[in-house]
C-alpha positions in Angstrom: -84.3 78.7 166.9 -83.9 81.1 169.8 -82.6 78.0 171.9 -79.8 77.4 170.2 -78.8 80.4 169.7 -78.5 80.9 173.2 -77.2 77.7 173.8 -74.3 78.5 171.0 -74.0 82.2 173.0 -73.7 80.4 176.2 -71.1 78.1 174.9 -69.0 81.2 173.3 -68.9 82.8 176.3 -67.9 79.6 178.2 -64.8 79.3 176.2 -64.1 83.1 176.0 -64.1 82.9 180.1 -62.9 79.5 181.2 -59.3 78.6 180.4 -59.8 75.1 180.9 -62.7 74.6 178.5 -60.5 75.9 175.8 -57.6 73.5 177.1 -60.6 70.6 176.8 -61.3 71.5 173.7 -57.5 71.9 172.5 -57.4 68.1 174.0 -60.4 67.2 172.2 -59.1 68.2 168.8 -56.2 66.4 169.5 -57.7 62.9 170.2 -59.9 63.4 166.9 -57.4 63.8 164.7 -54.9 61.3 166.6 -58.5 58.5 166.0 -58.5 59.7 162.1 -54.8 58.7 161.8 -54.9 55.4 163.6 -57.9 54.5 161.7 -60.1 53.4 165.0 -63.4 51.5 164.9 -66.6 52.7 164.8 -67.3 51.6 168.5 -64.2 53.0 169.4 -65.1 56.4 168.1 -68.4 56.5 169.5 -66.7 55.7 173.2 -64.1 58.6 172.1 -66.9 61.0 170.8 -69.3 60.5 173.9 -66.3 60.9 176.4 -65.5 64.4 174.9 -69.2 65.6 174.9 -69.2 64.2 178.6 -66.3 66.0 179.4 -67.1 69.4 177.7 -70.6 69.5 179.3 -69.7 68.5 182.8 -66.9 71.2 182.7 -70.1 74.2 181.3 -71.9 72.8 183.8 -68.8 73.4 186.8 -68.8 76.8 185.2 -72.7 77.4 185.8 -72.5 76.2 189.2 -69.2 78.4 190.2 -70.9 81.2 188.7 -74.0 80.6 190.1 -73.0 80.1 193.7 -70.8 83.5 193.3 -73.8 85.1 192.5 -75.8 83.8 195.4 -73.2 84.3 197.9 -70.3 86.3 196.8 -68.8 86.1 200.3 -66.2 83.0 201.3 -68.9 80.0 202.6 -67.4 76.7 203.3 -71.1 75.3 202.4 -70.4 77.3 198.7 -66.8 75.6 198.5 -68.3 72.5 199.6 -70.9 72.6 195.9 -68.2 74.2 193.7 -65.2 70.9 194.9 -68.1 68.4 194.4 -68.8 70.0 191.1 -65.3 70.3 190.1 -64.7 66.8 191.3 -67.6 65.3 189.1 -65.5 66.9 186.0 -62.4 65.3 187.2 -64.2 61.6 187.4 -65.4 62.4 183.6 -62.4 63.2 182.5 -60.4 60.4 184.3 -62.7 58.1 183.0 -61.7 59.8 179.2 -58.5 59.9 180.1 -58.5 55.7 180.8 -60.5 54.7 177.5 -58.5 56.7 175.5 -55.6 55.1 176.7 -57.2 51.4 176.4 -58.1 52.8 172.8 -55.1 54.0 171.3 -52.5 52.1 173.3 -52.6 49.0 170.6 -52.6 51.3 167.7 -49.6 53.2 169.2 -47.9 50.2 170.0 -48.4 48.5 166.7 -46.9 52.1 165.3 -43.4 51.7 167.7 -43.3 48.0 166.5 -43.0 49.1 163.0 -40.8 51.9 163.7 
C-alpha cells in the first residue's frame, strides 16, 4: 500500500506544481464528457482513454526530468536544456498524436450534430 500512496502523493504534488498538468487534466475532463455525449464506441474510448493516460504520464515524467536535472545542475548547461527540450518534445508528440485521434474521433459525431442543427 505504501506505493501507491506515494504514487497518489507524487501525483498531488505534480498538479499542485505544474500548471500544465492541471490544464491536461482540465482537457482530459473535457474530452470524457464530450465522448459520453456523443455516445462513442467502445474502441473509440479505449484510443481516447489510453491517449489521456499517455499524455498525463509523459507530462509527470517531463516534470521528473526538469526537476531532476535542476537538482543535478542548478546552473544554465546547454547539455541540461538539451534533456529537458527532448523531454518536453516527447510530451508534445503524445499529445499531438491525442490531439489528431481525437479529432478523427469526434469529427463525424460533431458533424452529424451541425447536420441536424
Amino acid at each position: 500500500m505504501f506505493g501507491i500512496k506515494s504514487a497518489v502523493e507524487g501525483i498531488v504534488k505534480a498538479m499542485r506544481s505544474e500548471r500544465n498538468l492541471r490544464v491536461q487534466i482540465v482537457m482530459a475532463v473535457l474530452v470524457l464528457v464530450s465522448g459520453w455525449v456523443c455516445g462513442i464506441s467502445r474502441t473509440e474510448w479505449l484510443i481516447i482513454v489510453l491517449h489521456i493516460g499517455l499524455v498525463l504520464s509523459f507530462e509527470c515524467l517531463n516534470t521528473f526530468v526538469e526537476y531532476l536535472c535542476d537538482l543535478v545542475h542548478p546552473d544554465f548547461s546547454h547539455r541540461v536544456k538539451y534533456v529537458k527540450d527532448v523531454a518536453a518534445g516527447a510530451v508534445l508528440i503524445v499529445a499531438v498524436s491525442a490531439l489528431v485521434s481525437g479529432i478523427l474521433i469526434f469529427y463525424p459525431y460533431v458533424w452529424r450534430m451541425l447536420e441536424a442543427m
